[in-house]
N, CA, C and O of each residue as an XYZ file, in Angstrom:
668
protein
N    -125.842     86.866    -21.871
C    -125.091     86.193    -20.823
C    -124.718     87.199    -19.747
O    -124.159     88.274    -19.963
N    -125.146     86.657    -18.389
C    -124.401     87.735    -17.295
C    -123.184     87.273    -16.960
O    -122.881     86.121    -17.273
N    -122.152     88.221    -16.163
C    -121.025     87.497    -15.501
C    -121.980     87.826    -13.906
O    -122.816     88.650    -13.535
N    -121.226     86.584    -13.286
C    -121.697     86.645    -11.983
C    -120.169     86.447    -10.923
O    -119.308     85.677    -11.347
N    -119.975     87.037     -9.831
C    -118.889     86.904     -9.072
C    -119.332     86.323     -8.032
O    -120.295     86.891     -7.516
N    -118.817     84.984     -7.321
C    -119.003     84.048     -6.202
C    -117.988     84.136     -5.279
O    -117.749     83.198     -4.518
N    -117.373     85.149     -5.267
C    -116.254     84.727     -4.253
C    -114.582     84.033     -5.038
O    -113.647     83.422     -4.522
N    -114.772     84.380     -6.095
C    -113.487     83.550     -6.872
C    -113.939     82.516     -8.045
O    -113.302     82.262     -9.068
N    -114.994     82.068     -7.710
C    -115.772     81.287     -8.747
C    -116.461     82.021    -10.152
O    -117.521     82.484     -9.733
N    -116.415     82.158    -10.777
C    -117.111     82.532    -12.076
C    -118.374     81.906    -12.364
O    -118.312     80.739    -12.750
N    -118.998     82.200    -12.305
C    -120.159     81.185    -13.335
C    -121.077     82.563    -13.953
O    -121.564     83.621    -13.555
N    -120.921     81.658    -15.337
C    -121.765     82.430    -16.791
C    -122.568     82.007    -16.883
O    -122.570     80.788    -17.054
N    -123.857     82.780    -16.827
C    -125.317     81.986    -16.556
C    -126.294     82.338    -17.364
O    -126.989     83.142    -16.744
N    -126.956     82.060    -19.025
C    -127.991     82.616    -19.525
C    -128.624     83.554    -18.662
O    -128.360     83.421    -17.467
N    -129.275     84.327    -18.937
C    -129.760     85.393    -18.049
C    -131.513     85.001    -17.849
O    -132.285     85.554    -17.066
N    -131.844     83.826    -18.868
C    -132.825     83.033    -17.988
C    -132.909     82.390    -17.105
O    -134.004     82.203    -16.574
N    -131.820     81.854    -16.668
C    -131.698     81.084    -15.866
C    -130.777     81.799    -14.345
O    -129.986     82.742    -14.355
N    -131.215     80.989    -13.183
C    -131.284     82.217    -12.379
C    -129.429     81.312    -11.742
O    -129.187     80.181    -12.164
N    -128.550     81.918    -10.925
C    -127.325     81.690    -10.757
C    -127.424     80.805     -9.289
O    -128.304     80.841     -8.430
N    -126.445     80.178     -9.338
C    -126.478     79.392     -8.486
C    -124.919     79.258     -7.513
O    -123.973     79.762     -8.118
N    -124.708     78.911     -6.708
C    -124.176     79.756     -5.602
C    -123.036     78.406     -5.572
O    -123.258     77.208     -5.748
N    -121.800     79.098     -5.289
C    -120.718     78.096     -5.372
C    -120.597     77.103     -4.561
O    -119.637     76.413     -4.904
N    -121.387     76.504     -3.179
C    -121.788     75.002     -3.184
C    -122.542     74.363     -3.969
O    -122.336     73.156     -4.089
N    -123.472     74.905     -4.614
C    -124.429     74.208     -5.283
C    -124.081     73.841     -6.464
O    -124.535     72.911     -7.131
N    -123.165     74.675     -6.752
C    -122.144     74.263     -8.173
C    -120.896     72.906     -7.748
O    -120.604     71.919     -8.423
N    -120.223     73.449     -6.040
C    -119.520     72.174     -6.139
C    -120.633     70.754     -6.404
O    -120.503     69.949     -7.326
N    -121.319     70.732     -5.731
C    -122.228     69.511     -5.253
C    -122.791     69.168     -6.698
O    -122.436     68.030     -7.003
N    -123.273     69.553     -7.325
C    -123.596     69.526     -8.503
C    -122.386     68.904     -9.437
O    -122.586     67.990    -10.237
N    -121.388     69.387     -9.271
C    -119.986     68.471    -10.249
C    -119.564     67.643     -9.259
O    -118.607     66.980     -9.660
N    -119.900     67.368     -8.012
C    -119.510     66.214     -7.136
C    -120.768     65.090     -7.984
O    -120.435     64.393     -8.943
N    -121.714     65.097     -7.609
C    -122.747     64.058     -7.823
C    -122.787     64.075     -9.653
O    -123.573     63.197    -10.009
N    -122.361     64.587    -10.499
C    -121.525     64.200    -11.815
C    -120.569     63.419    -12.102
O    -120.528     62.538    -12.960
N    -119.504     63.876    -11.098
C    -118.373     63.280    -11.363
C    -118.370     61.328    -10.368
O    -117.727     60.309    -10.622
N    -119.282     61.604     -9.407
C    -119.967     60.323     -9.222
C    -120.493     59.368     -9.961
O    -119.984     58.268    -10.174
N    -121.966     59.945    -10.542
C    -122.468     59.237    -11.542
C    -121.126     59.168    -13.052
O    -121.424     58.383    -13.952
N    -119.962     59.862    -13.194
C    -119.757     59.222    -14.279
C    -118.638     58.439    -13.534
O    -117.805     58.098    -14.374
N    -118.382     58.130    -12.619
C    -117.315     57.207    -11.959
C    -117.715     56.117    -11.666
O    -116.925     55.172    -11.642
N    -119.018     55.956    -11.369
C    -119.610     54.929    -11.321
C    -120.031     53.911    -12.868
O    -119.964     52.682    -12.916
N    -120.464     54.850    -14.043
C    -120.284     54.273    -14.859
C    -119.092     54.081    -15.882
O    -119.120     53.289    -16.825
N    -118.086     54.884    -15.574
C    -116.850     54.065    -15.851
C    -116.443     52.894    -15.329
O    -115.860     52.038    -15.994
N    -116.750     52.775    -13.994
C    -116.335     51.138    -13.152
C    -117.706     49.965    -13.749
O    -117.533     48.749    -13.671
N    -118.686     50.414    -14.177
C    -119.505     49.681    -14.780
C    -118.975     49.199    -16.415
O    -118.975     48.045    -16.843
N    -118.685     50.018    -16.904
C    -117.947     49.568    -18.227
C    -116.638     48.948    -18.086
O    -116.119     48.546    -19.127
N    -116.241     48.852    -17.397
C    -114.745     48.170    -16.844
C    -115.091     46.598    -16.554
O    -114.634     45.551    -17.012
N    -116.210     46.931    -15.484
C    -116.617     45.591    -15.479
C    -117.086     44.832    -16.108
O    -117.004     43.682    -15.677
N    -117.795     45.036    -17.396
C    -118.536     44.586    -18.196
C    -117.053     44.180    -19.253
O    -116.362     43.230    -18.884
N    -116.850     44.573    -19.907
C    -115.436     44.692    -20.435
C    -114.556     42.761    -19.929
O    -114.419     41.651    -20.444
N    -114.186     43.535    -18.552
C    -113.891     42.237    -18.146
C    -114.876     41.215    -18.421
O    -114.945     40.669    -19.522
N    -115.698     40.918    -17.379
C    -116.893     39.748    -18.155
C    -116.598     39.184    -19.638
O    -116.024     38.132    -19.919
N    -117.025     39.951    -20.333
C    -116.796     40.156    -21.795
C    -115.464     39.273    -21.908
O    -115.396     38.137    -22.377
N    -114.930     39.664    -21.638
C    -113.215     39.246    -21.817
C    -113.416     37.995    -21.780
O    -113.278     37.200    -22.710
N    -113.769     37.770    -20.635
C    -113.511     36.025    -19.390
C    -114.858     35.036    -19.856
O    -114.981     33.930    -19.328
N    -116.028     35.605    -21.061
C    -116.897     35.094    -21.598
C    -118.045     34.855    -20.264
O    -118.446     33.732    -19.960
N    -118.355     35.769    -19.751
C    -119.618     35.812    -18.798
C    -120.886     36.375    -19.306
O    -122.022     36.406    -18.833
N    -120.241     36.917    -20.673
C    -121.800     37.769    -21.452
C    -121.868     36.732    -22.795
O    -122.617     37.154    -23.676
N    -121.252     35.540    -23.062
C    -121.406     34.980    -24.289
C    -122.665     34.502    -24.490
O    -123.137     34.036    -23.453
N    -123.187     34.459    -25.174
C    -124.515     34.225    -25.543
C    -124.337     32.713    -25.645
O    -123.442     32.139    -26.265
N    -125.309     32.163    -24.952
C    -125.772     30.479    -24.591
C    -126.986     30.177    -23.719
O    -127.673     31.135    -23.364
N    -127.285     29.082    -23.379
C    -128.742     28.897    -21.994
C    -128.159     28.454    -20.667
O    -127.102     27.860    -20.455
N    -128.993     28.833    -19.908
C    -128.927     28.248    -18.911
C    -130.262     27.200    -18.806
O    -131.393     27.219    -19.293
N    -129.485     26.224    -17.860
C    -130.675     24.860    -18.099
C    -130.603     24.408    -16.368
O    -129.677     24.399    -15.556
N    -131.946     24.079    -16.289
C    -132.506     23.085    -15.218
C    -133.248     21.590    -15.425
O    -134.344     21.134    -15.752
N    -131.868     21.119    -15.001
C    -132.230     19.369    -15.425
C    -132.199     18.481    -13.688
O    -131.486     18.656    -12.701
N    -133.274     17.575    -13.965
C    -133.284     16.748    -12.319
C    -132.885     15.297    -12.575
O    -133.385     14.271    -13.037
N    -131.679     15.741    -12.018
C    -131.034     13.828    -11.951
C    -130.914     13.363    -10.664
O    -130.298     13.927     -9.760
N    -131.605     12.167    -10.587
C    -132.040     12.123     -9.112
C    -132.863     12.838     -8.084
O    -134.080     12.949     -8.231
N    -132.481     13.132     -7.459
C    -132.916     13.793     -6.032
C    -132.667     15.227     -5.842
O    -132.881     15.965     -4.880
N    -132.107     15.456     -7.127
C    -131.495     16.983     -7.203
C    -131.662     17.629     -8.460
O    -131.874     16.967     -9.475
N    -131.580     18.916     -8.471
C    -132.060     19.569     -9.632
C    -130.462     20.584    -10.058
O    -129.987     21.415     -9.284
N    -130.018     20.325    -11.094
C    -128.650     21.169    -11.740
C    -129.056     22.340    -12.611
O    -129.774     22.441    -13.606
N    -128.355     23.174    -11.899
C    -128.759     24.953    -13.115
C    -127.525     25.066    -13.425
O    -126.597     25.395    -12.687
N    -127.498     24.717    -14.832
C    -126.208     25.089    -15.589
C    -125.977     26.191    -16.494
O    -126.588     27.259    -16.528
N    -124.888     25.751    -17.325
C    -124.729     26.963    -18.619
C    -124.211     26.095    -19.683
O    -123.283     25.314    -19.477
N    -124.703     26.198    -20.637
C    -123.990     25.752    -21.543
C    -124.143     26.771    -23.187
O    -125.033     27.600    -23.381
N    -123.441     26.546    -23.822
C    -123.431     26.723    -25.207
C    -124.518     26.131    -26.076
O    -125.456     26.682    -26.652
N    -124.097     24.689    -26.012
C    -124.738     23.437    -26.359
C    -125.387     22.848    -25.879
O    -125.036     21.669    -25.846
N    -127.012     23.250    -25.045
C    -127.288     22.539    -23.749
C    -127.604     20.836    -24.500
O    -127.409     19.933    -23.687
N    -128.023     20.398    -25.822
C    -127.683     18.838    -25.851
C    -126.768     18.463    -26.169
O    -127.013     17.912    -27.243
N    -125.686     18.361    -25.940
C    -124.340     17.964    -26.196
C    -123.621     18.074    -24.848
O    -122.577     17.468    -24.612
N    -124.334     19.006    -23.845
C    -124.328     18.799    -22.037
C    -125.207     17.635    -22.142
O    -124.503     16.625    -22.162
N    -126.337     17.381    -22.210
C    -127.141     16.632    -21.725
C    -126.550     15.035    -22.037
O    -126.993     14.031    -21.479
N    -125.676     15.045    -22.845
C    -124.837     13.893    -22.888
C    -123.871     13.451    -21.904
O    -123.422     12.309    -21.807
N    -123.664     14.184    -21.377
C    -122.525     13.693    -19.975
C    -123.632     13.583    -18.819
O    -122.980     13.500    -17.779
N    -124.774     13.550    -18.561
C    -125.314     13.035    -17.878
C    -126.459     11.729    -17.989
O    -127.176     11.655    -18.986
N    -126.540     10.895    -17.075
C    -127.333      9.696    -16.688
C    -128.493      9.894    -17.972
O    -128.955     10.972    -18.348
N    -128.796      8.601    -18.490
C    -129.825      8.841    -19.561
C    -130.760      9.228    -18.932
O    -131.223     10.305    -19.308
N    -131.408      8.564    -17.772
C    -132.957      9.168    -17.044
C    -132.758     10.568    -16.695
O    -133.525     11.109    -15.898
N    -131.731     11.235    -17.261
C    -131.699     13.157    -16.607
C    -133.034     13.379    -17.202
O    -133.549     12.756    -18.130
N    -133.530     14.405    -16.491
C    -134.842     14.778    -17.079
C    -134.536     16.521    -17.291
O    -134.312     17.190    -16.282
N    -134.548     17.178    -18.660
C    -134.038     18.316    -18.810
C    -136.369     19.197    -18.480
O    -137.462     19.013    -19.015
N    -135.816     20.044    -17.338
C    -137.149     20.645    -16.875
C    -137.170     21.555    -18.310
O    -137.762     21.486    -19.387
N    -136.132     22.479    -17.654
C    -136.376     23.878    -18.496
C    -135.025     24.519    -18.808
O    -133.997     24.191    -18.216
N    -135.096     25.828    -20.156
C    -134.079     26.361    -20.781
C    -134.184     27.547    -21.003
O    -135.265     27.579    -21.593
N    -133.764     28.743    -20.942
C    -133.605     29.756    -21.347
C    -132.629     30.229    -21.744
O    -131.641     29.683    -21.254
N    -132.362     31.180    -22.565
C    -131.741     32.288    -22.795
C    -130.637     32.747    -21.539
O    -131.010     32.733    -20.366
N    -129.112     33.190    -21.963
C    -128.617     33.650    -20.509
C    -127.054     33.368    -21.029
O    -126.524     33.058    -22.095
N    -126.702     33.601    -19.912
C    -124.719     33.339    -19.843
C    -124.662     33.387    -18.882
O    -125.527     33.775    -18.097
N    -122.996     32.772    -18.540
C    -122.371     32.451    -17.065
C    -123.154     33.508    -15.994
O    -123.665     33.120    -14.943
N    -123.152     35.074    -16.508
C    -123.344     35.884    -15.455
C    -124.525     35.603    -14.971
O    -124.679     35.825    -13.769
N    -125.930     34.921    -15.926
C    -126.864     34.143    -15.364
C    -127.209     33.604    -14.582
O    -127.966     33.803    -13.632
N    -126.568     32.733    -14.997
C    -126.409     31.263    -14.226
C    -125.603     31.401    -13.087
O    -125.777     30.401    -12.390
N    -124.730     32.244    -12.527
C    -124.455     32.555    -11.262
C    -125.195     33.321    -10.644
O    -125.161     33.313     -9.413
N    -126.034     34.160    -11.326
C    -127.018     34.602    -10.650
C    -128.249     33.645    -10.062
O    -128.645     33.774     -8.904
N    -128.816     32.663    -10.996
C    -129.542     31.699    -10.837
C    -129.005     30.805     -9.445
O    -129.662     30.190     -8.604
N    -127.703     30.990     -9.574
C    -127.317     29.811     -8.287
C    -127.588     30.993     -6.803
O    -128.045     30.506     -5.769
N    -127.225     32.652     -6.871
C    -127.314     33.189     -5.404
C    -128.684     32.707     -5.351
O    -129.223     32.074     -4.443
N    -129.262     33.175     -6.674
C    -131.174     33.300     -6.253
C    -131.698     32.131     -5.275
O    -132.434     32.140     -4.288
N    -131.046     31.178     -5.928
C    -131.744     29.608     -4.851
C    -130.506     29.224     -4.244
O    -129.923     28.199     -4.597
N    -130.007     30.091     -3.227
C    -128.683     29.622     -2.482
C    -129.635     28.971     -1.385
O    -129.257     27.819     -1.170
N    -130.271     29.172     -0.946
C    -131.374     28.588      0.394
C    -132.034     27.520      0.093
O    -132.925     27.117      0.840
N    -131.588     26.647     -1.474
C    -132.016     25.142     -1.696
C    -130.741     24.614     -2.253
O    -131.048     23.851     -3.169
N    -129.571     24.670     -2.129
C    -128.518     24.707     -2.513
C    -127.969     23.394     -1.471
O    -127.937     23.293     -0.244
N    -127.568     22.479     -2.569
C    -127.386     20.512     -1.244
C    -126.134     20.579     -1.938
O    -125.450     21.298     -1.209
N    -125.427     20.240     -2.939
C    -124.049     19.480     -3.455
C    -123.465     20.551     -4.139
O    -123.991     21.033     -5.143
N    -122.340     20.986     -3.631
C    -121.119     21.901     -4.336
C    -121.785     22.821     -4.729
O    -122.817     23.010     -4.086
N    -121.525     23.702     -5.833
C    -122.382     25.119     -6.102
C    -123.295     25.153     -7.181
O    -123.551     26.289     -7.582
N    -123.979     24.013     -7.886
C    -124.997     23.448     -8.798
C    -125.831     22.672     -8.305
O    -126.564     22.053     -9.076
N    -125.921     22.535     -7.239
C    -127.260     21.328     -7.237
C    -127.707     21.240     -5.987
O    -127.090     20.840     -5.000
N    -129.140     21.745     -6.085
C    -130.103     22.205     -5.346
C    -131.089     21.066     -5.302
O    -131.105     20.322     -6.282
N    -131.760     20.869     -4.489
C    -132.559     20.293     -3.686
C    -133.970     21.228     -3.762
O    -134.094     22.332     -3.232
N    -135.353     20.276     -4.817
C    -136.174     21.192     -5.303
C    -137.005     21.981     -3.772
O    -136.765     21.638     -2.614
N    -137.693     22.746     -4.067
C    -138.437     23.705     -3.425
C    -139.638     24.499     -3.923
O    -139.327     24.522     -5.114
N    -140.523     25.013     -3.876
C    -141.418     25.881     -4.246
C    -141.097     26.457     -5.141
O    -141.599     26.287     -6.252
N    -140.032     27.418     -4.845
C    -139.723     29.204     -5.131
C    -138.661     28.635     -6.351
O    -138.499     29.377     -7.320
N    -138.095     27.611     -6.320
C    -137.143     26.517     -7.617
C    -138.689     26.440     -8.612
O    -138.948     27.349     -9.399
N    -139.370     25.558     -8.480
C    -140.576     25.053     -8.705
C    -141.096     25.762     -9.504
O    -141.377     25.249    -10.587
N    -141.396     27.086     -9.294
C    -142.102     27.979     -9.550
C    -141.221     28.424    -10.359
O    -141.362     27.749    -11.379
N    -140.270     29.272    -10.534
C    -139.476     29.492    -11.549
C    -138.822     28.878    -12.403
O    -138.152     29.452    -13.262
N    -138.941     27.405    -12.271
C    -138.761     26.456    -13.711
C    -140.184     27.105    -14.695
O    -140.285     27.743    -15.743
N    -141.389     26.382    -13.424
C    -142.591     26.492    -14.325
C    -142.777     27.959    -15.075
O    -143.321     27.850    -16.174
N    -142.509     28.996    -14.777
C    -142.254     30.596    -15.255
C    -141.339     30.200    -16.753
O    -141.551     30.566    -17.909
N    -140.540     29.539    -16.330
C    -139.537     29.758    -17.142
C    -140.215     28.870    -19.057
O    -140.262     29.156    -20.254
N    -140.505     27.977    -18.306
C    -140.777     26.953    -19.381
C    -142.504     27.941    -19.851
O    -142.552     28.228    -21.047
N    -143.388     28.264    -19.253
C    -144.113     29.296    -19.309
C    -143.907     30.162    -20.517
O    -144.702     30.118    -21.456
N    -142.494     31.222    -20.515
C    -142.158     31.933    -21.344
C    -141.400     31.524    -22.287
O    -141.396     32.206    -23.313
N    -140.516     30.269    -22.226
C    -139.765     29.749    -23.507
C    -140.428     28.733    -24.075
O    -140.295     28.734    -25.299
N    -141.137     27.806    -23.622
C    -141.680     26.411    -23.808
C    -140.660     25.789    -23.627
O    -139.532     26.271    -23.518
N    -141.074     24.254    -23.563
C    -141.015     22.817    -23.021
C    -139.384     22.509    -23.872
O    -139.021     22.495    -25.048
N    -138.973     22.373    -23.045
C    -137.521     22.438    -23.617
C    -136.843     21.109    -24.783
O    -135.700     20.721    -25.024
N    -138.337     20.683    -25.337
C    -137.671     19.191    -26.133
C    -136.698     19.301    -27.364
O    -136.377     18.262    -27.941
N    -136.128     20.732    -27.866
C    -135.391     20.558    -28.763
C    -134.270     20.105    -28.423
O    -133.584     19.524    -29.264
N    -133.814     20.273    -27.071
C    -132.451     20.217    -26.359
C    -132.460     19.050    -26.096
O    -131.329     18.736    -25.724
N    -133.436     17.834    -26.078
C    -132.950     16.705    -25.330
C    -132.209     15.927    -26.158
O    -132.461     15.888    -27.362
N    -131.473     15.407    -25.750
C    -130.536     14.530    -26.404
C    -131.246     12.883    -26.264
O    -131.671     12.225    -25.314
N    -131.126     12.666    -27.602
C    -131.906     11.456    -27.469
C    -130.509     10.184    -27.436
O    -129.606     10.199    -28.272
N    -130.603      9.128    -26.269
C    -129.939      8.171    -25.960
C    -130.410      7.104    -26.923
O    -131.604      6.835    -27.051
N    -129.281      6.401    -27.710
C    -129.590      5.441    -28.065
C    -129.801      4.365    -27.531
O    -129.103      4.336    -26.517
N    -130.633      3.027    -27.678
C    -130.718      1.725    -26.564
C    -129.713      1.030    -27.092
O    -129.227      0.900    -28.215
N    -129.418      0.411    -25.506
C    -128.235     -0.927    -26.403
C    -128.685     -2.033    -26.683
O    -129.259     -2.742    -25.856
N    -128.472     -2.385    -28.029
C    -128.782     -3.898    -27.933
C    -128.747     -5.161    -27.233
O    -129.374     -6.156    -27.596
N    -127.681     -5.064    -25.791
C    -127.694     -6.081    -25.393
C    -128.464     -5.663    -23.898
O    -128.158     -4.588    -23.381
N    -129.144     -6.270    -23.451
C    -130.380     -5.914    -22.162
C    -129.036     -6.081    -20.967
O    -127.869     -6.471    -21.000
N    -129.819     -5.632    -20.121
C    -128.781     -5.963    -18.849
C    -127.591     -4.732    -18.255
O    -127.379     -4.572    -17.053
N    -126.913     -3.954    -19.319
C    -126.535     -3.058    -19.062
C    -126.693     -1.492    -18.446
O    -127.600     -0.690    -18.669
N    -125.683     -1.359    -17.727
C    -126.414     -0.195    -16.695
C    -125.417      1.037    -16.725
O    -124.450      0.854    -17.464
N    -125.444      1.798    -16.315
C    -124.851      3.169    -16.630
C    -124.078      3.290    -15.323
O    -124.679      3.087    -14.268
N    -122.769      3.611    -15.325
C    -122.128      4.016    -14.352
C    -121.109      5.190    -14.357
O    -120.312      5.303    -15.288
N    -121.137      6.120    -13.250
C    -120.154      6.925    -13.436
C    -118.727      6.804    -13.637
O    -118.051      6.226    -12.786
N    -117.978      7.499    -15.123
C    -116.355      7.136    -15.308
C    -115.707      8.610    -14.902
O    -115.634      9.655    -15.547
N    -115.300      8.284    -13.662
C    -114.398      9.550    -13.158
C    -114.924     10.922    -13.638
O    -116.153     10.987    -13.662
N    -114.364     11.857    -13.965
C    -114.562     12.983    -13.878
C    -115.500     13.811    -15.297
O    -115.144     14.884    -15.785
N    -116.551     13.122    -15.690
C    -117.087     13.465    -16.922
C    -117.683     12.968    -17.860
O    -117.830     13.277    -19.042
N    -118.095     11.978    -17.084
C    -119.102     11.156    -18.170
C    -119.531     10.322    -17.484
O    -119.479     10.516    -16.269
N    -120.098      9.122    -17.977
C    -121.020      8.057    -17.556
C    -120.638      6.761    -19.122
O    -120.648      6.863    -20.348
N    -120.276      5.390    -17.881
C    -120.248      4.461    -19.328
C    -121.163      3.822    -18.938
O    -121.928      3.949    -17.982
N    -121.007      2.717    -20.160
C    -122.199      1.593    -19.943
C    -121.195      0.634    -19.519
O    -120.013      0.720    -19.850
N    -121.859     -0.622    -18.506
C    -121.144     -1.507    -17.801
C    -122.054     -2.783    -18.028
O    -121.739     -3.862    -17.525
Protein backbone atom coordinates (compact mmCIF):
# COMPACT_ATOMS: atom_id res chain seq x y z
CA UNK A 1 0.00 0.00 0.00
CA UNK A 2 1.30 3.60 -0.81
CA UNK A 3 0.26 6.72 1.16
CA UNK A 4 -0.45 9.38 -1.28
CA UNK A 5 -0.89 13.27 -0.24
CA UNK A 6 -3.67 15.39 -2.29
CA UNK A 7 -3.67 18.46 -0.75
CA UNK A 8 -5.44 17.31 2.63
CA UNK A 9 -7.08 14.33 1.14
CA UNK A 10 -5.52 10.94 1.85
CA UNK A 11 -6.10 8.25 -0.41
CA UNK A 12 -4.48 4.62 0.14
CA UNK A 13 -4.08 3.12 -3.09
CA UNK A 14 -2.81 -0.66 -3.81
CA UNK A 15 0.28 0.15 -5.48
CA UNK A 16 -1.30 -1.52 -8.59
CA UNK A 17 -3.48 0.63 -9.05
CA UNK A 18 -2.51 4.02 -10.15
CA UNK A 19 -3.97 7.22 -7.66
CA UNK A 20 -6.42 9.32 -8.49
CA UNK A 21 -6.64 12.97 -7.85
CA UNK A 22 -9.07 14.58 -5.34
CA UNK A 23 -11.85 15.62 -7.93
CA UNK A 24 -11.98 12.45 -9.33
CA UNK A 25 -12.43 11.00 -5.97
CA UNK A 26 -15.09 13.75 -5.13
CA UNK A 27 -17.06 12.93 -8.40
CA UNK A 28 -16.69 9.45 -8.00
CA UNK A 29 -18.54 9.48 -4.29
CA UNK A 30 -20.88 12.15 -5.83
CA UNK A 31 -22.21 9.77 -8.69
CA UNK A 32 -22.32 6.87 -5.69
CA UNK A 33 -23.95 8.62 -3.41
CA UNK A 34 -26.48 9.39 -6.39
CA UNK A 35 -26.92 6.06 -7.62
CA UNK A 36 -27.54 4.93 -3.99
CA UNK A 37 -30.10 7.85 -3.43
CA UNK A 38 -31.78 7.06 -6.15
CA UNK A 39 -32.22 3.57 -5.15
CA UNK A 40 -33.22 4.28 -1.78
CA UNK A 41 -36.21 6.52 -3.23
CA UNK A 42 -36.87 3.44 -5.44
CA UNK A 43 -37.31 1.13 -2.47
CA UNK A 44 -39.43 3.67 -0.68
CA UNK A 45 -41.51 3.67 -3.45
CA UNK A 46 -42.01 0.28 -3.98
CA UNK A 47 -42.61 -0.22 -0.23
CA UNK A 48 -45.38 2.20 -0.51
CA UNK A 49 -47.10 0.49 -3.56
CA UNK A 50 -46.69 -2.60 -1.64
CA UNK A 51 -48.41 -1.06 1.24
CA UNK A 52 -51.50 0.53 -0.82
CA UNK A 53 -51.59 -3.10 -2.83
CA UNK A 54 -50.28 -1.83 -6.36
CA UNK A 55 -47.84 -4.93 -6.55
CA UNK A 56 -50.61 -7.57 -5.40
CA UNK A 57 -50.61 -10.22 -7.60
CA UNK A 58 -53.97 -10.43 -9.87
CA UNK A 59 -54.84 -9.73 -13.98
CA UNK A 60 -55.46 -7.20 -15.75
CA UNK A 61 -58.36 -7.72 -18.31
CA UNK A 62 -59.69 -6.27 -21.62
CA UNK A 63 -63.36 -6.78 -22.02
CA UNK A 64 -65.70 -4.87 -24.94
CA UNK A 65 -69.07 -3.85 -23.78
CA UNK A 66 -70.52 -2.05 -26.35
CA UNK A 67 -68.73 0.45 -28.25
CA UNK A 68 -65.94 0.48 -25.84
CA UNK A 69 -63.27 -1.60 -24.63
CA UNK A 70 -62.49 -1.66 -20.39
CA UNK A 71 -58.77 -2.45 -19.06
CA UNK A 72 -59.21 -3.41 -15.67
CA UNK A 73 -57.69 -5.14 -12.57
CA UNK A 74 -59.01 -7.50 -10.77
CA UNK A 75 -58.16 -10.33 -8.33
CA UNK A 76 -61.04 -12.35 -9.54
CA UNK A 77 -61.34 -11.37 -13.16
CA UNK A 78 -64.82 -13.85 -13.22
CA UNK A 79 -66.45 -12.70 -10.37
CA UNK A 80 -65.69 -8.95 -12.21
CA UNK A 81 -67.14 -10.25 -15.19
CA UNK A 82 -70.33 -10.53 -13.21
CA UNK A 83 -71.10 -6.92 -12.68
CA UNK A 84 -71.11 -6.47 -16.20
CA UNK A 85 -73.90 -6.78 -19.17
CA UNK A 86 -74.11 -10.56 -20.07
CA UNK A 87 -73.09 -9.78 -23.90
CA UNK A 88 -69.51 -8.32 -22.24
CA UNK A 89 -67.20 -10.01 -24.37
CA UNK A 90 -63.92 -10.71 -22.14
CA UNK A 91 -60.95 -10.19 -25.26
CA UNK A 92 -57.97 -10.85 -23.18
CA UNK A 93 -56.07 -11.48 -19.62
CA UNK A 94 -52.88 -11.34 -18.26
CA UNK A 95 -50.83 -11.42 -15.47
CA UNK A 96 -50.26 -7.79 -13.64
CA UNK A 97 -51.48 -5.43 -10.70
CA UNK A 98 -52.93 -2.01 -10.21
CA UNK A 99 -49.38 -0.63 -11.14
CA UNK A 100 -50.25 -2.41 -14.53
CA UNK A 101 -53.17 -1.55 -15.26
CA UNK A 102 -52.40 2.11 -14.77
CA UNK A 103 -49.82 1.70 -16.84
CA UNK A 104 -52.05 0.00 -19.48
CA UNK A 105 -54.44 3.05 -19.20
CA UNK A 106 -51.18 5.98 -19.91
CA UNK A 107 -50.17 3.45 -22.77
CA UNK A 108 -53.64 3.96 -24.67
CA UNK A 109 -54.36 7.47 -23.20
CA UNK A 110 -54.77 8.60 -27.09
CA UNK A 111 -57.95 6.05 -27.31
CA UNK A 112 -59.18 6.92 -24.03
CA UNK A 113 -63.54 8.04 -24.51
CA UNK A 114 -65.30 7.54 -20.80
CA UNK A 115 -63.62 8.43 -17.39
CA UNK A 116 -60.17 6.69 -16.98
CA UNK A 117 -61.16 2.90 -18.24
CA UNK A 118 -62.71 2.96 -21.35
CA UNK A 119 -61.21 3.39 -24.51
CA UNK A 120 -62.52 3.46 -27.78
CA UNK A 121 -60.78 0.47 -29.91
CA UNK A 122 -57.83 1.36 -32.24
CA UNK A 123 -55.01 -0.48 -33.95
CA UNK A 124 -52.16 -0.06 -31.42
CA UNK A 125 -55.35 -1.36 -28.55
CA UNK A 126 -55.96 -4.10 -31.25
CA UNK A 127 -52.75 -5.19 -31.56
CA UNK A 128 -51.87 -5.53 -28.05
CA UNK A 129 -54.96 -7.46 -27.01
CA UNK A 130 -54.03 -9.78 -29.97
CA UNK A 131 -50.10 -9.94 -28.41
CA UNK A 132 -51.53 -10.42 -25.35
CA UNK A 133 -53.95 -13.31 -25.89
CA UNK A 134 -50.89 -14.51 -28.30
CA UNK A 135 -48.76 -15.06 -25.13
CA UNK A 136 -51.42 -16.10 -22.48
CA UNK A 137 -54.21 -17.67 -24.63
CA UNK A 138 -57.87 -17.11 -25.16
CA UNK A 139 -59.05 -16.05 -21.97
CA UNK A 140 -62.14 -18.72 -21.53
CA UNK A 141 -61.32 -19.79 -18.04
CA UNK A 142 -62.36 -16.35 -16.76
CA UNK A 143 -65.67 -16.11 -18.39
CA UNK A 144 -68.34 -16.19 -16.24
CA UNK A 145 -71.00 -18.14 -17.51
CA UNK A 146 -74.67 -16.30 -17.22
CA UNK A 147 -77.38 -18.32 -16.45
CA UNK A 148 -80.74 -17.98 -18.87
CA UNK A 149 -83.91 -17.00 -17.36
CA UNK A 150 -86.65 -18.96 -17.68
CA UNK A 151 -89.05 -16.50 -18.42
CA UNK A 152 -88.30 -14.90 -22.24
CA UNK A 153 -88.76 -11.26 -22.48
CA UNK A 154 -86.46 -10.04 -19.88
CA UNK A 155 -83.73 -7.56 -20.35
CA UNK A 156 -80.82 -6.37 -18.38
CA UNK A 157 -80.66 -3.00 -16.99
CA UNK A 158 -78.30 -0.92 -15.17
CA UNK A 159 -78.97 -0.75 -10.98
CA UNK A 160 -77.10 2.34 -9.87
CA UNK A 161 -73.71 2.05 -8.98
CA UNK A 162 -72.62 -1.74 -9.56
CA UNK A 163 -74.38 -4.05 -11.14
CA UNK A 164 -76.95 -4.79 -13.69
CA UNK A 165 -80.61 -6.42 -12.89
CA UNK A 166 -82.94 -8.22 -14.83
CA UNK A 167 -86.22 -6.23 -15.59
Amino acid sequence: MTDIDTGGLRLITDTDLEPITRTEAVATLKAEWTTARRAYIDLVDAVGKLAHGLYSAGEVYYARIGDRIKIGYSKDVRRRMRAYPPDTQLLAVHPGSKDTERQMHHRFAHCLADGREWFTPDTSLADHIESVVAEHGEPTDHIHKFRRSKQRGQTMRLKGKGGWAIT
